[in-house]
N, C-alpha and C positions, 0 to 999 in steps of 0.2 A: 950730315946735317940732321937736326930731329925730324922725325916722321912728321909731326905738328906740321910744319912747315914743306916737308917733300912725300911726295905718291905716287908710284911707277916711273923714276927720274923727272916728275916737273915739279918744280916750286908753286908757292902761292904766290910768290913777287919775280914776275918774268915780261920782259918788254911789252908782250901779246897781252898779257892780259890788264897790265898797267894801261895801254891804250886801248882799251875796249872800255874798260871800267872809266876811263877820263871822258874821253869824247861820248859812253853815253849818258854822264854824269853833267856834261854839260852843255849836250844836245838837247835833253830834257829840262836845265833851267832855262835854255837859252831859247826854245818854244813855248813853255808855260809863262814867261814872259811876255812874249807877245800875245798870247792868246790870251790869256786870263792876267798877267798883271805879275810880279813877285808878289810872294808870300812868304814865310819864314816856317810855312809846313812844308814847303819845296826844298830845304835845304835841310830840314831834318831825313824827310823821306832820303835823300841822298846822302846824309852822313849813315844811316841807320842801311843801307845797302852797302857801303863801302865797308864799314868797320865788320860787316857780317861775312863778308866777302873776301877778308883777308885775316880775319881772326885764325879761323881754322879751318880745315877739307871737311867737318862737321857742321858747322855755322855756314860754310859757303854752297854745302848742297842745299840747307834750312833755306837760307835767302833765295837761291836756284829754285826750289819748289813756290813758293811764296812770292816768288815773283808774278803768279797768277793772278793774286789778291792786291800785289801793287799795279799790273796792266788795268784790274778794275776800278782801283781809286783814280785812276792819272786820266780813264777815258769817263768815268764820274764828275771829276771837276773839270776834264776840257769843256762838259756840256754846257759851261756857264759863256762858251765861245761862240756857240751858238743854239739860240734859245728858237727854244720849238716853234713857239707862234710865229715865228717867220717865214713857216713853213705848211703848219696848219689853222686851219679856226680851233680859238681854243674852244672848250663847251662847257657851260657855267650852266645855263637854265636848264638845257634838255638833261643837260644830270641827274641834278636835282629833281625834274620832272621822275625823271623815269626812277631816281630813288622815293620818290614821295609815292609813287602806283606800285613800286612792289613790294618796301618795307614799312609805307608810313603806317602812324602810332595814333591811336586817338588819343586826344587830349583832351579835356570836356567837349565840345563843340567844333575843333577844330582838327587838321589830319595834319601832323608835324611828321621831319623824317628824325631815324634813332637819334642822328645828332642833335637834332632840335630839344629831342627829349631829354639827353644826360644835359644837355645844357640849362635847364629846368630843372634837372636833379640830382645836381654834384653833389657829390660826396668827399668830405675829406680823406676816407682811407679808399678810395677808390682812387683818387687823385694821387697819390702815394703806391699805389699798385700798380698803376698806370704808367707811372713814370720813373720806375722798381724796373717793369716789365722793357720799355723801350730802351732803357739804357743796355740791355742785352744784346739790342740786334744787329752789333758789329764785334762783340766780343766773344759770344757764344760760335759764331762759326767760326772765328779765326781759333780761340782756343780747343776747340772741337776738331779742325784742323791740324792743331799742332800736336793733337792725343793718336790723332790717327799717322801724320808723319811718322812717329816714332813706333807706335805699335804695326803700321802695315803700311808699308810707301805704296802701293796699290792702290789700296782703296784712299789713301790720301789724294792723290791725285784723280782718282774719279770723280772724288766730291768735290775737289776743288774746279775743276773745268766743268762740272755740272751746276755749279754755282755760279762760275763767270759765264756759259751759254745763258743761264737762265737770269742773268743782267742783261743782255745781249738783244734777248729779245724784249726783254723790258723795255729797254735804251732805243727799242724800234716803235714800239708800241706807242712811248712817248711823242715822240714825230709822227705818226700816224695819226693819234687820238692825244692830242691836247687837252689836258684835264685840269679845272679848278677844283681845289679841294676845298671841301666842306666850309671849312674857315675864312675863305675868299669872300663866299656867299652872306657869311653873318656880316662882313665888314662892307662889304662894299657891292651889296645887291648883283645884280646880273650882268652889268657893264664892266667892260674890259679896258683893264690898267695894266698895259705892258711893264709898268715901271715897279713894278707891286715888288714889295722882297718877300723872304724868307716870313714865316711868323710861328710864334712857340704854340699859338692857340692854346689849348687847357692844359699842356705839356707847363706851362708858365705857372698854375698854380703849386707845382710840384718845387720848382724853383724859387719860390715863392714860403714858403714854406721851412723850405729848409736853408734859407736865404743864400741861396747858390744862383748861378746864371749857368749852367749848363746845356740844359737844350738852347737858351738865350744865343750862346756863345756857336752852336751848332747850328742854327736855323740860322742865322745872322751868314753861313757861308751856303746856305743852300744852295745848287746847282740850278735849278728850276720852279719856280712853284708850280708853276701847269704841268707838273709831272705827277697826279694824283692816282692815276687808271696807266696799269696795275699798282696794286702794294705793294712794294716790292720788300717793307718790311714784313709785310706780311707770307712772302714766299720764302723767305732765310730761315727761320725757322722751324719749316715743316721741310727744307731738301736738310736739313740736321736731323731732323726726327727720322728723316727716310733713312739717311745713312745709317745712322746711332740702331734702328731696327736690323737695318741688314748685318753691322758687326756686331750686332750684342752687345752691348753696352750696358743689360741691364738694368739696377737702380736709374742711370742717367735716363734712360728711353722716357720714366716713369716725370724725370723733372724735364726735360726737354717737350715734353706734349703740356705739361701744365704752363711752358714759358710760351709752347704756339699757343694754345688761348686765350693764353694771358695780352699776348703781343695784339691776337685778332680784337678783343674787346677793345684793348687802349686805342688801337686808330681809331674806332668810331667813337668813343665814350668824348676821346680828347679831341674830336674835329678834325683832325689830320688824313681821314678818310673815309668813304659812304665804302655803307655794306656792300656793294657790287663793285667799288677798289676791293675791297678785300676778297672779294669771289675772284676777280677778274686776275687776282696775284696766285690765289692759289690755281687757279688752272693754267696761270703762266711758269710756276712749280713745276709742276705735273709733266707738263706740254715738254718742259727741258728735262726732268729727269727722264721721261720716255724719248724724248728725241738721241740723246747723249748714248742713251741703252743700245738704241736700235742700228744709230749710225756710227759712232766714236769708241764705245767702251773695248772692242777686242782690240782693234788697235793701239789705243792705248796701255791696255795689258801688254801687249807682244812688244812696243817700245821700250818700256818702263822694263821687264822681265829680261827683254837685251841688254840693257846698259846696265844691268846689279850682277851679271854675267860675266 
């Protein structure tokens, strides 16, 4: 039989793994059902695991590693299962307090926070940078990821579980400190609307513009809106920049630091975040790429270094 097809006598299509691939193909529409509802991103995500899965022993280690990056989308949109404020007070004013004492701006006579400000001084090509910048921050690590798979399955996988820790603790954070963003605040003052959805805030001028709905079509599936504190777009970009420094990358290093502050500016500029979300992301960065160092990374060498063995 072609090698395509067989490795050390086992096939790609063998009982075992026919029933592994079925039952958890339809274990997982058969709980994103109940929990969050069908969608028709659920059956893509599960055609797009099967067809990689049995393509080839190339495409099914691809999918194999990468399965890292789908355990984080699947427990990303469980969160809409259960929303945070059920669990804690969200914080809408003392936020904003406490962004208006450390970063506010004067304004003639009055003390605005930075969002207050770009919201007073939009800019059309900043609105277009802006929203340049955030359409990155799910593309650049997966594709950053898929440079490093093929150049050093190591450090692939270091970045990648230092990436899913560092959602991990995000995703705790969130239930712990319930947070309004910026754009809750312009619309709907201090008081708390459980029922509130997703919103493009100044992301919408970019769509707008270029008469596209795209963050429209994106915020519209938001997991949470009181998920403000940490950024967590704002940590994806700088554990890229970490990695991209450690393997030499490079020219890239040089675009990968201009897209973190690119990304850091767009959340405040566009309302999607106060400058201490965006502190508060980058130390939760940090916090995971030092955690991962200190407690995970030898063993996962010594695993990984077993099994290409």
């Amino acid at each position: 039989m072609n090698n395509t097809f067989t490795a050390r006598g086992v096939t790609l299509f063998n009982g075992k793994t026919l029933l592994f691939t079925g039952i958890l193909s339809i274990a997982y529409l058969l709980l994103s059902w109940a929990l969050v509802g069908f969608k028709t991103d659920q059956l893509v995500l599960v055609a797009i695991f099967n067809t990689f899965y049995y393509v080839s022993w190339g495409t099914r280690k691809f999918i194999q590693g990468f399965s890292i990056f789908i355990i984080f989308w699947v427990l990303f949109d469980y969160m809409k299962a259960f929303p945070n404020f059920h669990y804690n007070e969200v914080h809408i004013k003392s936020l904003y307090d406490a962004e208006m004492h450390w970063f506010g701006i004067r304004e003639g006579d009055k003390l605005i926070t930075p969002n207050e400000f770009w919201l007073i001084h939009q800019n059309r090509w900043l609105d277009i940078m802006s929203g340049a910048f955030y359409l990155t921050w799910v593309p650049v690590p997966l594709l950053f990821a898929g440079i490093l798979f093929f150049r050093n399955r190591v450090q692939f996988f270091h970045f990648s579980l230092t990436f899913l820790l560092v959602n991990l603790i995000g995703f705790v954070i969130y239930y712990v400190y319930p947070a309004a963003p910026p754009w809750y605040v312009q619309l709907h003052g201090f008081d708390f609307y459980p029922a509130t959805r997703g919103n493009t805030a100044g992301l919408a001028r970019f769509d707008a513009f270029f008469h596209v709905d795209i963050f429209q079509s994106l915020y519209t599936k938001s997991s949470n809106v009181f998920a403000a504190m940490p950024s967590l777009h704002s940590a994806y970009p700088l554990i890229v920049l970490v990695y991209g420094w450690r393997n030499k990358m490079g020219w890239l290093n040089i675009l990968f630091a201009v897209i973190v502050a690119g990304i850091w500016f767009a959340a405040v500029y566009t309302s999607h975040h106060y400058v201490l979300d965006v502190i508060a992301g980058i130390i939760c960065a940090v916090a995971g790429i030092l955690l991962y160092n200190s407690v995970f990374r030898k063993e996962v060498e010594r695993r990984v270094l077993k099994a290409n063995t």
